[in-house]
C-alpha positions in Angstrom: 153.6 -24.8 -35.6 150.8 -27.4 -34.7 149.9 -31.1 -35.0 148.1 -31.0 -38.1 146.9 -34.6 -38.7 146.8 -38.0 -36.7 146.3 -41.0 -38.4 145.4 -44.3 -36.5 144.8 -48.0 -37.7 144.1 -51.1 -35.9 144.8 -49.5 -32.2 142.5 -50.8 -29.5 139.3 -50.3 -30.3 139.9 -47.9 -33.0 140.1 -49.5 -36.5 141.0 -46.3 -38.6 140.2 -42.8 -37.8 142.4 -39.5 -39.6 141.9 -36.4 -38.0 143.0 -32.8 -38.8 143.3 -30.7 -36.3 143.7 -26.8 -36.6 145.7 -24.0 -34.1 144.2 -22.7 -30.9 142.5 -24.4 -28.3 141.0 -27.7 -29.8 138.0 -29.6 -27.5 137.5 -33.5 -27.3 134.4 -34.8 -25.6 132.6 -37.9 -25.0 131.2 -40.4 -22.9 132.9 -42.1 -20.5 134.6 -45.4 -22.4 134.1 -44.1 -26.1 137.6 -43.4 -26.2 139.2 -40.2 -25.9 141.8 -41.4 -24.0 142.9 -43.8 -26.2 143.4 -41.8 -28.7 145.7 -40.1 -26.5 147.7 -43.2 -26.3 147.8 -43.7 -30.1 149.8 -40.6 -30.3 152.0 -41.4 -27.3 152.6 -44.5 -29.1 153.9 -42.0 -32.4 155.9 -40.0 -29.6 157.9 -42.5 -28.9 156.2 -44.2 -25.6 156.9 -48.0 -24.7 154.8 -50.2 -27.4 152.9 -53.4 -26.5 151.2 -56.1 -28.9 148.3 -55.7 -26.4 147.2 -52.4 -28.0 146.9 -54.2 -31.1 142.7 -54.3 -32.4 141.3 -58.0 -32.3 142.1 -59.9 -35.0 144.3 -57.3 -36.7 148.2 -58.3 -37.3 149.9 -54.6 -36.6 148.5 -51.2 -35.1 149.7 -48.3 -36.9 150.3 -44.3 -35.8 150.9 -41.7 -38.1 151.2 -38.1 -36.8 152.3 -35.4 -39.4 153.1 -31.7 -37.7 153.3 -28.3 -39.5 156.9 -26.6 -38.9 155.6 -23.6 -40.3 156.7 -20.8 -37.4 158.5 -23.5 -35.7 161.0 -21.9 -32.5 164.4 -20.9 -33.6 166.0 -23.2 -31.1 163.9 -26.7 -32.0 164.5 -25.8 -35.6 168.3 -25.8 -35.0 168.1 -29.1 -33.2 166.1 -31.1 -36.4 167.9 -29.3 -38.8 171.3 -30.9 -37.1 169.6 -34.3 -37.6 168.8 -33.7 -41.1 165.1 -33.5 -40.3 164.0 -30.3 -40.8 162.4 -30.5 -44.5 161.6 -27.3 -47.1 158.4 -28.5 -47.4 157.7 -27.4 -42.8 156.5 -30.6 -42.6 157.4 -33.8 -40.6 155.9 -36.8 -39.9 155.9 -39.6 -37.1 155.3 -42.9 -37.7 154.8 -45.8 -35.4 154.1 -49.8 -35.8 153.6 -52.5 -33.7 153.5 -55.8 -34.6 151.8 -58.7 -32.7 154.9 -60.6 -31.8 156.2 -57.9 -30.1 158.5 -55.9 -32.5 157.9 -52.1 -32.8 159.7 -49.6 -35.8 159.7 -46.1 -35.9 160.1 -43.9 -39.4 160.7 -40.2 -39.8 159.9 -38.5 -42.7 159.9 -42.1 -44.3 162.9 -43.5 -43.0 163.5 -45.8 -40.6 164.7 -44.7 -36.9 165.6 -45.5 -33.8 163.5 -45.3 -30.9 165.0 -43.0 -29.0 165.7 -40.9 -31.6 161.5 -40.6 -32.4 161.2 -40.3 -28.3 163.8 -37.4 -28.5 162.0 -35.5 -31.2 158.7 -36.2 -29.8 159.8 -34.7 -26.6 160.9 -31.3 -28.6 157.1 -30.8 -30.5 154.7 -32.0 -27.6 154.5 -31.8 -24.0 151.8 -34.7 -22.9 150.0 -34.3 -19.5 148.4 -37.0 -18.6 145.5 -38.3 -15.7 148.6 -39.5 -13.8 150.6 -36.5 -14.0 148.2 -34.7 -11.2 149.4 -37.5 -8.8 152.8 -36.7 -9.7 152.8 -33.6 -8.0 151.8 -34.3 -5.0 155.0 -36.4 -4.9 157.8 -33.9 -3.5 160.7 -35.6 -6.1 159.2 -34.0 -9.0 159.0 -30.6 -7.8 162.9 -29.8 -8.4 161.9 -31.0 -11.6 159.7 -28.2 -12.2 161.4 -25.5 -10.2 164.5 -26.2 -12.9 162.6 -26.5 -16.3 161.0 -22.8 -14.4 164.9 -21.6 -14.3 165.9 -23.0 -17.6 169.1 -24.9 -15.8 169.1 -28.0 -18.1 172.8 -27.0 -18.5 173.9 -26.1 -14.8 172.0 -29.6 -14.3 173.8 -31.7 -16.6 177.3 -30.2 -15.1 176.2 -31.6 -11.8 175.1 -35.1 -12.7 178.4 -35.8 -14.4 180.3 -34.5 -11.7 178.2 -36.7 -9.6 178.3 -39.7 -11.4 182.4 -39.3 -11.4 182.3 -38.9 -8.2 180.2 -42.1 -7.6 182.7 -43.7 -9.9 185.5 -42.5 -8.0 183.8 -43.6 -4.5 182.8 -46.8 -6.0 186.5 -47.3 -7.2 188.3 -46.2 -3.8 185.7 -48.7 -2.1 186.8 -51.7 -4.6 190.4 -51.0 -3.7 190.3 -50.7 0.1 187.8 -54.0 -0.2 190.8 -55.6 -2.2 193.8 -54.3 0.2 191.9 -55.8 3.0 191.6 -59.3 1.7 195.5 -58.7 1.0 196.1 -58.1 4.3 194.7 -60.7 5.0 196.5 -62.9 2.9 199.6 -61.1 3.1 201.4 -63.5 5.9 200.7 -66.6 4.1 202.1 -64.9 1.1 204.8 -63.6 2.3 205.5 -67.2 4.1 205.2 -69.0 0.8 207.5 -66.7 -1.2 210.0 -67.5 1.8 210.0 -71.4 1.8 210.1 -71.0 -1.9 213.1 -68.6 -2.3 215.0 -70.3 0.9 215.1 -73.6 -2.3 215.2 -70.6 -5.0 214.5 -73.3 -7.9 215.1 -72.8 -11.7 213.7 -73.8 -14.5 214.1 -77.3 -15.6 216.5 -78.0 -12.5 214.3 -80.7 -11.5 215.4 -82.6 -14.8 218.6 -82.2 -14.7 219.5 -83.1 -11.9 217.5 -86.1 -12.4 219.9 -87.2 -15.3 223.0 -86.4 -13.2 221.5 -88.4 -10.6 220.9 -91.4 -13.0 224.7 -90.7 -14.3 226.2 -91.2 -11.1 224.3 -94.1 -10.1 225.1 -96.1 -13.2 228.8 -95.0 -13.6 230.6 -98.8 -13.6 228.0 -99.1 -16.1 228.2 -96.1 -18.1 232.6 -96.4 -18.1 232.1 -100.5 -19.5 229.4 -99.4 -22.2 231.5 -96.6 -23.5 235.2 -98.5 -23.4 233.3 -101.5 -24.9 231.8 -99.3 -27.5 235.2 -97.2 -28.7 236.3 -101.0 -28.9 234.1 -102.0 -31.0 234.1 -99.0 -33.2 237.6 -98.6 -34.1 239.8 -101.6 -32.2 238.3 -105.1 -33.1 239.3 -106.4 -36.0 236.2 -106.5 -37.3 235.2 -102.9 -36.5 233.4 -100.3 -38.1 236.4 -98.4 -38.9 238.2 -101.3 -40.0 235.6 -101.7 -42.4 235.2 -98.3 -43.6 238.7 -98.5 -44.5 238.7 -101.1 -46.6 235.5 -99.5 -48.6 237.6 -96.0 -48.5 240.3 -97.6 -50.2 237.8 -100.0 -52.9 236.6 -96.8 -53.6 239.8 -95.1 -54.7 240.4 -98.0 -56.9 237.4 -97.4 -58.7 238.0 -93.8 -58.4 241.5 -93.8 -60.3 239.7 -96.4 -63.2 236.8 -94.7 -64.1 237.4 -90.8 -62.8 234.1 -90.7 -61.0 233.4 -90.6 -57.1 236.0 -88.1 -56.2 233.7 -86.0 -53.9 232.4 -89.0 -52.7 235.7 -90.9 -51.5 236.2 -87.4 -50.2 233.0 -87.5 -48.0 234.1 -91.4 -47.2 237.5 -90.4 -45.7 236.5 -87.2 -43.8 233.7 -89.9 -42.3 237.2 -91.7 -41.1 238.4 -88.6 -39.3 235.0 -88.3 -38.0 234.4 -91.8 -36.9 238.0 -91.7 -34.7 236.3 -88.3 -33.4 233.4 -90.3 -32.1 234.9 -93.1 -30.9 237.4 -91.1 -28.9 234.7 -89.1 -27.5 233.0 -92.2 -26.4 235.8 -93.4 -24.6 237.0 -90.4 -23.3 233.7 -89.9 -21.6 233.7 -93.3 -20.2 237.2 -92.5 -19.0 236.5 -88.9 -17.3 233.6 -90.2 -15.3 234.1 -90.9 -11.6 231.9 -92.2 -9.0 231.0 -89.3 -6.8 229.2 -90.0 -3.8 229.2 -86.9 -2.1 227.7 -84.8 -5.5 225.2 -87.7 -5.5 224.2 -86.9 -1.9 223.6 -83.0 -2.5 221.4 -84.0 -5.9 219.3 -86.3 -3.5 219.1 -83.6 -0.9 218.3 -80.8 -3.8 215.7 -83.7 -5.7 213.6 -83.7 -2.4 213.6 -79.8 -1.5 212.3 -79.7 -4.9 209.8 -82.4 -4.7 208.4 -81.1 -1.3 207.6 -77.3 -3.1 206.4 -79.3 -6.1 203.5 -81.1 -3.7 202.8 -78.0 -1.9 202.6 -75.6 -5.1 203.0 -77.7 -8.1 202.5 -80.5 -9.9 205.4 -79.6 -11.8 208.5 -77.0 -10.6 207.6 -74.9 -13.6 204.4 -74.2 -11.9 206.3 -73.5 -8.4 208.3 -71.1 -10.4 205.0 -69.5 -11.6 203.4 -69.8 -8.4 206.3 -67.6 -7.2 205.9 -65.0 -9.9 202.7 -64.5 -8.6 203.5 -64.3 -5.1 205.9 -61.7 -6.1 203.3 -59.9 -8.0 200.7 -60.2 -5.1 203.1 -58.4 -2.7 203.7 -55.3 -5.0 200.3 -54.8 -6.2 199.4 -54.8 -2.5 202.1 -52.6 -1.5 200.8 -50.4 -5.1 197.1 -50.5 -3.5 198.5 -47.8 -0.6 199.7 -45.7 -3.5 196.5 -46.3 -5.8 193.9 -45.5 -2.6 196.2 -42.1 -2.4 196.1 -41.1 -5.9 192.8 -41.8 -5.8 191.1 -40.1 -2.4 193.3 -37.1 -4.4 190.9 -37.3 -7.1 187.6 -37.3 -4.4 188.6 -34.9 -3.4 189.3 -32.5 -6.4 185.9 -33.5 -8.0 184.2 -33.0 -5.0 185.2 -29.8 -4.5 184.0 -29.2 -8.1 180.8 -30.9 -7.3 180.1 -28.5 -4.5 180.7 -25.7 -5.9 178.7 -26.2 -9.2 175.9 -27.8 -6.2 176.0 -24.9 -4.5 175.8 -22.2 -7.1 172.8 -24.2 -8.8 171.2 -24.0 -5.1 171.8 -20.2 -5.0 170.2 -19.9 -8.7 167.0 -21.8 -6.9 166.9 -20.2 -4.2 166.5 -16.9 -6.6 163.7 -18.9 -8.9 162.0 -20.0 -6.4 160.8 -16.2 -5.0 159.9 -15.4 -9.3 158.2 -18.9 -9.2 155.9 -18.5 -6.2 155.0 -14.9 -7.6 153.6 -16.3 -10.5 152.0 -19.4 -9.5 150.3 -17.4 -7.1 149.1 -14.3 -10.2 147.7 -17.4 -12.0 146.0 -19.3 -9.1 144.1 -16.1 -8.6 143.1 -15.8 -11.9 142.2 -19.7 -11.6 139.6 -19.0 -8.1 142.5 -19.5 -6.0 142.6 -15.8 -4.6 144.9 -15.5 -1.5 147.0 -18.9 -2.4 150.0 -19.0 -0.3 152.2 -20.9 -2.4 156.4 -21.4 -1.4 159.4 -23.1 -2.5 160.8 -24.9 0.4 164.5 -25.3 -0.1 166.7 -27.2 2.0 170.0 -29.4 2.4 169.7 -33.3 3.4 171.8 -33.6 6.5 173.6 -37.1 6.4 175.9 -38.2 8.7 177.4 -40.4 5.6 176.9 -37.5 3.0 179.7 -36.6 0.8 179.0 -33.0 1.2 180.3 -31.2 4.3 179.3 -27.7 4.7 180.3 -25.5 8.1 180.8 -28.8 10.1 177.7 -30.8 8.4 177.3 -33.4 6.2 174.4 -33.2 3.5 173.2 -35.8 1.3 174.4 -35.1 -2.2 171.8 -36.7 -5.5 172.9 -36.4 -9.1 170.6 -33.0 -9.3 172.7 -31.5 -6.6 172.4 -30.9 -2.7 169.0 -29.5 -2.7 165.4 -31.0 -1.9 162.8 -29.0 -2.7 159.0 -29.2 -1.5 156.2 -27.2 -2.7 154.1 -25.7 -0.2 150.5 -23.4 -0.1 147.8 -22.4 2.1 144.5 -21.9 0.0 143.2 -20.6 2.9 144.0 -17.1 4.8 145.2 -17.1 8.1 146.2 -20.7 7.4 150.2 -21.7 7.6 151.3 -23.4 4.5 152.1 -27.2 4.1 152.9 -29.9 1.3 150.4 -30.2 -1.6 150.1 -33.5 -0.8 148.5 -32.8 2.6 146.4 -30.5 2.0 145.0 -30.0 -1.5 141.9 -31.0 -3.2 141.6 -32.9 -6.4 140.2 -29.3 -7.7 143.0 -27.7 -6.6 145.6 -29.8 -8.0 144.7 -29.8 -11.1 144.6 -26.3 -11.2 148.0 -25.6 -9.4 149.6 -28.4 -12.5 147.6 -26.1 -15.4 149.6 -23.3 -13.3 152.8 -24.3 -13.3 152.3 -25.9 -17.2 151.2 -22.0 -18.0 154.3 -20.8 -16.1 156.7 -23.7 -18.5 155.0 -23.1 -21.5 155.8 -19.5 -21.3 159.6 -20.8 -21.0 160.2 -23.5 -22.8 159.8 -24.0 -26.8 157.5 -26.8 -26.4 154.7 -25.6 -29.4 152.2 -28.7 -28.7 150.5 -28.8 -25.7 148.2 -31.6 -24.7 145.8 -32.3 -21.4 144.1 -35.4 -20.7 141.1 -34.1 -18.4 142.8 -31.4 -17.0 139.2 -30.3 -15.1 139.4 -33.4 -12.8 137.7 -31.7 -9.5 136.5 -28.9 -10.6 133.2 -27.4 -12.1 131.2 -24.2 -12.2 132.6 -20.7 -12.4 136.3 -22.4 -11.9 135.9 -24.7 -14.6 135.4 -21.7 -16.9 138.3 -19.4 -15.7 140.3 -22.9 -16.3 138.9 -22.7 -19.7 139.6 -19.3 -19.9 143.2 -20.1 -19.0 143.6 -22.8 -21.8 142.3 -20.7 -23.9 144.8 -17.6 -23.2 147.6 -20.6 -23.7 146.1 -21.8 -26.7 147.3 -18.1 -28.2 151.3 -18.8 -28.3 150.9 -22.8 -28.3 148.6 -25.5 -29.8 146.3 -27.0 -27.1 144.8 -29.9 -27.9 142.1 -30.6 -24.4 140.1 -33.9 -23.3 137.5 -32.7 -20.6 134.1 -33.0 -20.1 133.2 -29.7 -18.6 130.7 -27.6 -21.1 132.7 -24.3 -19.1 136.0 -25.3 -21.5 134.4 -27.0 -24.2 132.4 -23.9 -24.7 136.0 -21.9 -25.4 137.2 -24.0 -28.2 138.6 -22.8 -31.2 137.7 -26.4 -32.9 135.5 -29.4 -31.0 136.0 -33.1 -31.9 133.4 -35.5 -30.6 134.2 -39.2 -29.9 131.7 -41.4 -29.8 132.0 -45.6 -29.9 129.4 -47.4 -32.1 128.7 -50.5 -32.9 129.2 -52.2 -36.9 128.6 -55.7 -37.6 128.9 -56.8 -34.0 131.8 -55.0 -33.4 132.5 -51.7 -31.1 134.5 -49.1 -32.9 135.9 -45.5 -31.5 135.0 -42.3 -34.3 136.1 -39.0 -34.5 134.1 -36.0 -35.9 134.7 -32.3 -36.3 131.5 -29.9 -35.1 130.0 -27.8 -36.6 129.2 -24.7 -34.6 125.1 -25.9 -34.5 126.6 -29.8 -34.1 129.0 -27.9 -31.0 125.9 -26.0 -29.6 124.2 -29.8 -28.7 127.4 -31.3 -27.8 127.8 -28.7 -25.3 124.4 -29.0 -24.4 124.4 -32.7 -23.4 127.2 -31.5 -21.4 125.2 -28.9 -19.6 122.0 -31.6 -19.3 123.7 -34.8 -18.9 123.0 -35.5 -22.5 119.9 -34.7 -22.3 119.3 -31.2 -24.5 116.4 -28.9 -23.7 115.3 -24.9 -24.9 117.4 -24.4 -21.6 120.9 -26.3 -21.7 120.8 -25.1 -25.4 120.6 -21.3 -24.6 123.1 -22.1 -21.7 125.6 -23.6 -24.7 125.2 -20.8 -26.8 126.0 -18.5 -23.9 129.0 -20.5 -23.2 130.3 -20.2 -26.4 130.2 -16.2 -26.2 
């Protein structure tokens, strides 16, 4: 399986290069600026890496990257995974594509369709591991070396059990924190609550009380009234000579005259004198309403007492008594959620402490799987350091627990810091010097030597993982000589189980190559430009030359390339 071909348009300073690259150990050189390095980023960009319009050539309106790979001998395991996402095609090939456009936007295709992002980043991530200039610096910072010492054990899995345990668990903390935050502020509140709900209940209103007792109160007050309306009324209606009912009378009996001539109007005569019975009725009513009314003085008292309880809650919690009504609801409500916060904090410091227990345990048992990596690790860092001029390297895993007097984890009295990789922080450590007691990488190492202890440990991974594509971005930074070739010589023993695919200008590696690309920048019309060439083995012999004579090629540097090229 290899990268076979890398198309790139409009990108920087490039305005179209296609290269095919072959298996092995494949060389780029050139000077400083011609652009090696973006090339690099041109196929970052296809791997799924953050996009911006600024890598876009002057004057163009999109940069394009197009990477096709041979699945041919592809790993069992990363053949499983694209063949799950329907990417895995008969033909072993697949291809990458990548376009940014200058207002911003970015799309991804695979194998001609359109994807997401993350999907392209996720299937770049299985076909080619990318070390970078910046990657020496990143391990002299201690936070990455877990990172290694787990990819070293293969624990992806144990590591994915702890982060979701831990992220419950800050879920759960973050939850028990919200509720003893809110039962607080209810306590609080709680005696102005409770004082509330007891002027409120001492009245206990009820719905629409306040308006009617309102028309009571109006009833009594106007009761004279109400008794000389209502006898003056049933007059009217059925006593006057002239009343209604007089009336209706005489058209209830005009009717049945008509009625017995013509035959017609029965049913309505018979609606005319039920209206009779039903007009007494009213009248009656009327009067007998007037009649049962009495002047009450006490009843109108107690109305005017109740009227003002209820107007004094309706200031205080209103505007209207519905709302006090409400307003008591929720009092009522406040009080039992905060009594059902007690219960909730219990349920939940239940659940603490059941995942936590699961948390350390899983924590601990990935810490004793380290602890046993670590000893395998440091055995053959060390084998390969010698191999790399590093003979009588020191090199340890430093394992230990984050004591934290606010850690979740408490072990034989202690508290430890716990981190959603587990309970453990681990530090590289080596003496490249006998007789000398080891330290942190970061205190003590040269540039030399850290890029050697990185091609190590990327040796060490490769061996591991399923990765096939391996690329390095000037992996000889500080180093030269007889080290630069047994780096070469390293790169070159990789390069025979993965595709290596090596900036650097040191003629020591170039000299190992199983196929050398030169990039060079030139000038057309005005305009820079970066090229890309494949060598021919005479072509490779002065490239390697001008390596050896800082570009300058003499009888000498030429026999010296020759040499280096075995």
């Amino acid at each position: 399986m290899s990268l076979a071909k890398l198309k790139i348009e409009n990108f920087a300073i490039i305005d179209h290069i296609e290269v095919a690259f072959g298996p092995g150990l494949t060389i780029l050189t050139g000077e400083t600026g011609a652009g090696k390095s973006i090339i690099i980023d041109a196929l970052n960009l296809a791997l799924g890496e953050k996009a911006s319009p600024n890598v876009i050539r002057a004057g163009a309106e999109v940069a394009t990257v197009e990477c096709t790979f041979d699945l041919t001998d592809l790993n069992p395991t990363t053949k499983k995974i694209l063949k799950s996402r329907n990417l895995f095609q008969k033909n072993n090939t697949l291809i990458l594509k990548r376009e940014v456009n200058i207002n911003g936007r970015s799309r991804a295709w695979i194998n001609g369709e359109t994807c997401l992002l993350s999907v392209l980043k996720e299937v770049g991530n299985l076909l080619v591991d990318m070390h970078g200039q910046h990657d020496h610096q990143s391990l002299l910072n201690p936070e990455t070396h877990i990172e290694f010492l787990d990819a070293f054990g293969d624990y992806a899995e144990w590591r994915e059990q702890v982060e979701r345990q831990f992220n419950d668990l800050k879920l759960l903390f973050e939850r028990q924190n919200l509720l003893r935050e809110q039962l607080r502020l209810n306590h609080e509140k709680r005696e102005l609550w409770e004082f509330q709900l007891q002027e409120i209940q001492k009245v206990a209103p009820q719905e629409n009380e306040y308006e009617t007792l309102l028309q009571e109160k109006t009833i009594l007050e106007n009761t004279a009234k109400i008794q000389q309306l209502s006898s003056d009324l049933a007059y009217q209606l059925l006593e006057s000579g002239d009343s209604l009912y007089n009336q209706l009378q005489s058209i209830v009996k005009q009717l049945s005259n008509l009625q017995k001539i013509t035959g017609s109007f029965a049913e309505q005569l018979s609606q005319l004198e039920e209206s009779q019975y039903l007009f007494q009725e009213i009248a009656r009513q009327i009067a007998r309403f007037g009649d049962d009314l009495q002047f009450n003085p006490t009843r109108l008292e107690i109305i005017n007492q109740r009227l003002y309880s209820l107007q004094q809650l309706m200031k205080k919690y209103g505007p209207s008594l519905s709302d006090v009504v409400t307003y008591r609801q929720k009092l009522e409500t406040n009080l039992t959620e905060s009594d059902d916060l007690e219960i909730q904090i219990g349920k939940n410091s239940e659940l603490i402490r059941e995942h936590l227990a699961e948390f350390i345990q899983i924590a601990c048992d990935l810490s004793e799987k380290r602890k046993q990596s670590a000893e395998l690790f440091k055995i053959e860092i060390e084998k390969i350091l010698e191999r790399l001029g590093i003979g009588g390297a020191d090199f340890a895993v430093r394992l230990e627990l984050m004591p934290d007097q606010n850690g979740w984890v408490e072990i034989d009295g202690q508290k430890y810091k716990a981190e959603a990789t587990g309970i453990d922080k681990v530090t590289f450590e080596i003496s490249t010097n006998r007789g000398e007691p080891r330290r942190p990488l970061a205190e003590i190492v040269s540039g030399g030597e850290v890029s050697r202890i990185m091609l190590a440990i990327k040796t060490i991974l490769a061996g591991r993982d399923q990765i096939p594509v391996l690329i390095f971005d000037e992996i000889d930074t500080g180093i030269s000589g007889k080290i630069a070739r047994k780096v070469g010589e390293e790169l070159h023993e990789l390069a025979k189980v993965h595709q290596v695919i090596c900036i650097t200008h040191l003629p020591q590696i170039a000299g190992l190559a199983d196929e050398h690309f030169s990039v060079e920048k030139v000038t057309t019309n005005g305009r820079s430009r970066t090229q890309i060439r494949k060598l021919l083995p005479e072509e490779r012999v002065d490239e390697i030359a001008k390596l050896i004579g800082g570009r300058s090629v003499s009888e000498t540097t030429l026999k010296q390339a020759r040499e280096l090229m075995g």
